[in-house]
C-alpha positions in Angstrom: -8.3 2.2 3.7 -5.0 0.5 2.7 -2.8 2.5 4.9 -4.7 2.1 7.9 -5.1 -1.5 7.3 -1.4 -1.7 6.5 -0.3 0.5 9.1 -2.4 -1.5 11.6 -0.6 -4.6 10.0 2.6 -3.6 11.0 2.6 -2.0 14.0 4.5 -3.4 17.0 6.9 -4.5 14.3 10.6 -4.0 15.0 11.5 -1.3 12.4 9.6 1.9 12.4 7.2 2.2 9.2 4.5 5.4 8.5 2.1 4.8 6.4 0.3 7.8 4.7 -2.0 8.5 2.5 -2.4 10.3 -1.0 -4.4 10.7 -3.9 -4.3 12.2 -7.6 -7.4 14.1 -6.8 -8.3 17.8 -4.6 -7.2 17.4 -1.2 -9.5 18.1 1.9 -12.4 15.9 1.8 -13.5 13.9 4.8 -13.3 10.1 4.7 -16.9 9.1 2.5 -19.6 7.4 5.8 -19.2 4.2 3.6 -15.4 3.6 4.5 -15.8 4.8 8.2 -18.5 2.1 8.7 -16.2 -0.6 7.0 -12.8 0.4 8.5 -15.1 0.3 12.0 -15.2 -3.5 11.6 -11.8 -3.7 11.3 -11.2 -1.2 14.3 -10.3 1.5 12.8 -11.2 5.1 13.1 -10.8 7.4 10.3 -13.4 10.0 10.7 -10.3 12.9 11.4 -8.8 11.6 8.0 -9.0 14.3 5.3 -7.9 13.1 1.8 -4.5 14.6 0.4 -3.2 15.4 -3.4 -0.2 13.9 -4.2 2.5 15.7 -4.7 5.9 15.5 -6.2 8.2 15.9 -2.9 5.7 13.1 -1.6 6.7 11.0 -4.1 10.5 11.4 -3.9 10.5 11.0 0.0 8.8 7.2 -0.3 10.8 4.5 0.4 7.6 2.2 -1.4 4.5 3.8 -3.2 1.6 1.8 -3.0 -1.0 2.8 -5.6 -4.3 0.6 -5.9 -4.4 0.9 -10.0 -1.9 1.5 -12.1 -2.7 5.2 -13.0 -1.8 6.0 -9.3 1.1 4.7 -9.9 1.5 6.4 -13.6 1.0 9.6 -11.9 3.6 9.3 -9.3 6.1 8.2 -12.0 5.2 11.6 -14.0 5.9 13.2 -10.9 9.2 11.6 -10.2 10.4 9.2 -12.6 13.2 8.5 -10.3 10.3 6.3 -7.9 9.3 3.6 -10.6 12.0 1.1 -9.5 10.0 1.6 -5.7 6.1 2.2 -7.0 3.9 -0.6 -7.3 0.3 -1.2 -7.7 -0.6 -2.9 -4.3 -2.1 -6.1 -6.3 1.0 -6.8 -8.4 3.4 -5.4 -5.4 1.9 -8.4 -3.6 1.9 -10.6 -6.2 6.0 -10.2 -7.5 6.4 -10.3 -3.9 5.2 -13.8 -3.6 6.9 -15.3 -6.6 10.6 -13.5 -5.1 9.5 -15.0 -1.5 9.8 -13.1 1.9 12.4 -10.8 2.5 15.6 -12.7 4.0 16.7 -11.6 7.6 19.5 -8.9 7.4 18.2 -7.9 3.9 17.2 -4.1 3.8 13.4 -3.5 2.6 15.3 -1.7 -0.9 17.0 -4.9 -1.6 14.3 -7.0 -1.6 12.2 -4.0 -3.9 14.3 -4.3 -6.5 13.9 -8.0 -6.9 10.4 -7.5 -6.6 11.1 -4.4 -9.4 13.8 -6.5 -11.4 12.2 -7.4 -15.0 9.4 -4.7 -15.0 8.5 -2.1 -17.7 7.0 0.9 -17.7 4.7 0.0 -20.2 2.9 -2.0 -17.6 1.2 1.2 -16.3 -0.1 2.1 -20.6 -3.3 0.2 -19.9 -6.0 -0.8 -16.9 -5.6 -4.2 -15.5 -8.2 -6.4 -12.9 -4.8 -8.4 -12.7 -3.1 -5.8 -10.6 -5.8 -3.2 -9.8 -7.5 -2.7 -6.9 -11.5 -1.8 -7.5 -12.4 1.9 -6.9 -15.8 1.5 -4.6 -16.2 5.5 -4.7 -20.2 6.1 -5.3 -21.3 2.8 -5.2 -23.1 0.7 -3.0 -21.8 -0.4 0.5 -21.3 -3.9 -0.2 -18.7 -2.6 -2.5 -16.9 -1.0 0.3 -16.8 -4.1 1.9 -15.3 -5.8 -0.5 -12.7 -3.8 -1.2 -12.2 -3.4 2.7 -12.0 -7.7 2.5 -9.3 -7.3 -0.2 -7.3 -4.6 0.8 -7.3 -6.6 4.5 -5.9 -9.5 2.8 -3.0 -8.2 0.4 -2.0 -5.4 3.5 -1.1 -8.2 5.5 0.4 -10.7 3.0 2.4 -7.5 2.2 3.7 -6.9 5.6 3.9 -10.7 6.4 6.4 -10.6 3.0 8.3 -7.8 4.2 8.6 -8.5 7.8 7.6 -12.5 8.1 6.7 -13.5 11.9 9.3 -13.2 14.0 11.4 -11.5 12.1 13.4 -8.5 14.0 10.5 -8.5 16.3 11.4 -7.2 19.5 9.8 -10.0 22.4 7.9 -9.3 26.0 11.3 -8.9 27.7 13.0 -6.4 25.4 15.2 -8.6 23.6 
């Protein structure tokens, strides 16, 4: 759901971004009927998504990895521990993002990382957080879907509003 939405977010945006998807579980499942029905509300259409493993080239090819709890983002790190300056849990990715501020015209997107990085630990990822985590609504009930949907909407586009704020390198109607 959160690169979809977040992919949705910044498309038509002036540099080219691809958003994609992985897990730490089997690849090859299709998308649960719970998170179709949600992402329809929002316009998307995920029913061809099949769920992928992550994997260590994966990892060392991102630019930014996005988990939604911190053991996403543990994993990737055991992977390659060369991606922890650049792996984030979305929550706290949003919130460091914040206190730093939008990233500055001219500034590349790894700049403005590693001020959102500078001052973290790796002990961060040691325990489970509501702080910085995500809720998982796998197997519950729908309204739990929805809520996650709701959040993931929300910090998706704060995320791309800090990393490309309005206006910024957009390209207008006439080309220019």
């Amino acid at each position: 759901m959160a690169a979809a939405l977040f992919a949705r977010e910044v498309g038509g945006r002036a540099e080219s971004v691809e958003a994609a998807s992985a897990g730490i579980l089997r690849g090859g499942d299709p998308v649960p009927p719970e998170v179709l029905e949600v992402m329809d509300t929002y316009g998307i259409d995920l029913s061809a998504h099949r769920s992928r493993t992550l994997t260590a080239e994966a990892v060392s090819e991102a630019d930014l990895l996005v988990g939604m709890a911190r053991r996403h983002v543990r994993e990737a790190v055991l992977l390659d521990a060369e991606v922890w300056p650049r792996a984030f849990t979305l929550k706290s990715l949003v919130q460091r993002g914040r206190a730093l501020g939008p990233r500055a015209p001219g500034s590349e997107v790894a700049s403005w990382l590693g001020g959102v990085h500078d001052g973290r630990t790796r002990s961060e990822l040691a325990h489970r957080s509501s702080v910085d985590e995500v809720a998982d609504p796998y197997g519950g009930p729908l309204a739990g879907y929805r809520t996650a949907g709701k959040e993931l909407e929300e910090l998706t586009s704060e995320l791309a509003e800090l990393l490309w704020p309005r206006g910024f390198g957009q390209v207008d109607a006439e080309g220019g």
